[in-house]
C-alpha positions as CSV (number, residue, x, y, z in Angstrom):
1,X,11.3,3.3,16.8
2,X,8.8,5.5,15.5
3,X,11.2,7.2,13.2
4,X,11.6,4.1,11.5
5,X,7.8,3.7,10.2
6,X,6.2,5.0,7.1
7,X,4.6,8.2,6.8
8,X,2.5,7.5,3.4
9,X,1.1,4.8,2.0
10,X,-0.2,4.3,-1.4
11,X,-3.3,1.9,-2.0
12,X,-3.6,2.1,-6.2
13,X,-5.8,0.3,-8.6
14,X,-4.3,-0.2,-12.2
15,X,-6.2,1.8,-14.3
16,X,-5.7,3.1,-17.8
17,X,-6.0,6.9,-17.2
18,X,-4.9,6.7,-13.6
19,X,-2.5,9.1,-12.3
20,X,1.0,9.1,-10.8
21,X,1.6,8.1,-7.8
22,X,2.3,11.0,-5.7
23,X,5.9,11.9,-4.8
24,X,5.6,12.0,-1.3
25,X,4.4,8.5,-0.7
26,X,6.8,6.2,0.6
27,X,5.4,2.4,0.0
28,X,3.0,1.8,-2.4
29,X,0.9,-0.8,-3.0
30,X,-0.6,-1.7,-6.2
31,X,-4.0,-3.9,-7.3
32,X,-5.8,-5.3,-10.5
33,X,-8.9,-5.0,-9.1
34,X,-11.6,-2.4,-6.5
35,X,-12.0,-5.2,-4.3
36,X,-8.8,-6.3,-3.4
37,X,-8.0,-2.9,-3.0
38,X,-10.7,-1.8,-0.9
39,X,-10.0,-4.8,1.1
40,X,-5.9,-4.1,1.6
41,X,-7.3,0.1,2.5
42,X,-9.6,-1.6,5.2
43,X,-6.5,-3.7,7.0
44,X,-4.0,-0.8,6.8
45,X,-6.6,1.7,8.1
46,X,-6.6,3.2,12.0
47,X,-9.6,5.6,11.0
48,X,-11.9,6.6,7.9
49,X,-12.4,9.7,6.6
50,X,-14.7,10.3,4.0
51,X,-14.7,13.6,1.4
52,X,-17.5,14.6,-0.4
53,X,-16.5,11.9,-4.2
54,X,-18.4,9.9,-6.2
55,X,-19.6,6.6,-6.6
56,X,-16.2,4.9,-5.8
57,X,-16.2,6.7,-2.6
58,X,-19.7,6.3,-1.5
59,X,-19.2,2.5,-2.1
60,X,-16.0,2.3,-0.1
61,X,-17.7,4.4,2.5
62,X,-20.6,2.0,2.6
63,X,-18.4,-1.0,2.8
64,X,-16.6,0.4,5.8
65,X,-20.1,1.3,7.4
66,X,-21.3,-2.6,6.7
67,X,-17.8,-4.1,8.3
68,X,-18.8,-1.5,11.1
69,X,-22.1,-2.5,11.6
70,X,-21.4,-6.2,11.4
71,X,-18.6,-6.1,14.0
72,X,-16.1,-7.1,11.7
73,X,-14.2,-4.2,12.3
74,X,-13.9,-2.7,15.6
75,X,-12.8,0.4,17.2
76,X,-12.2,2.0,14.2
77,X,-13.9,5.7,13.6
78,X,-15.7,6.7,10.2
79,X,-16.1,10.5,9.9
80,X,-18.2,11.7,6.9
81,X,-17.1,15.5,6.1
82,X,-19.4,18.0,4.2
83,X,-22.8,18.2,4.0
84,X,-23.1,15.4,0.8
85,X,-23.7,12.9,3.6
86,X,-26.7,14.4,5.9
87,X,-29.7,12.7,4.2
88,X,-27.7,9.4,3.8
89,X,-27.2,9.1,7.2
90,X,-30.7,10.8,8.5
């Protein structure tokens, strides 16, 4: 029953100056460390969209690419937005 399934999901690291959790996600998940999280993001993932970010995101971006390239995940589409990404991927 697809009214039954959740809308939002929450993937957090604990850190010190981290945020709230915002109020409009439903089930949230929450890690000690990067990797476990990146790992859990991957598995609940249908699709990867990348903003322009930092180092944290240009990791996880390159992790997803890497799982991509190696076949380990399949099926699954990674669309860089902005122009940040153009001579990474040239």
């Amino acid at each position: 029953d697809p009214d039954n399934q959740t809308q939002s999901i929450g993937v957090r690291i604990a850190l010190d100056r981290e945020q709230q959790t915002n109020p409009f996600v439903e089930e949230v998940y929450q890690h000690r460390t990067f990797f476990s999280r990146l790992h859990h993001f991957v598995l609940l993932s249908d699709a990867f969209v990348v903003v322009p970010g930092g180092i944290g995101t240009t990791l996880e971006m390159m992790m997803v690419w890497q799982l991509l390239q190696v076949r380990k995940i399949h099926h699954v589409p990674l669309i860089l937005v902005g122009s940040m990404w153009t001579d990474l991927v040239k």
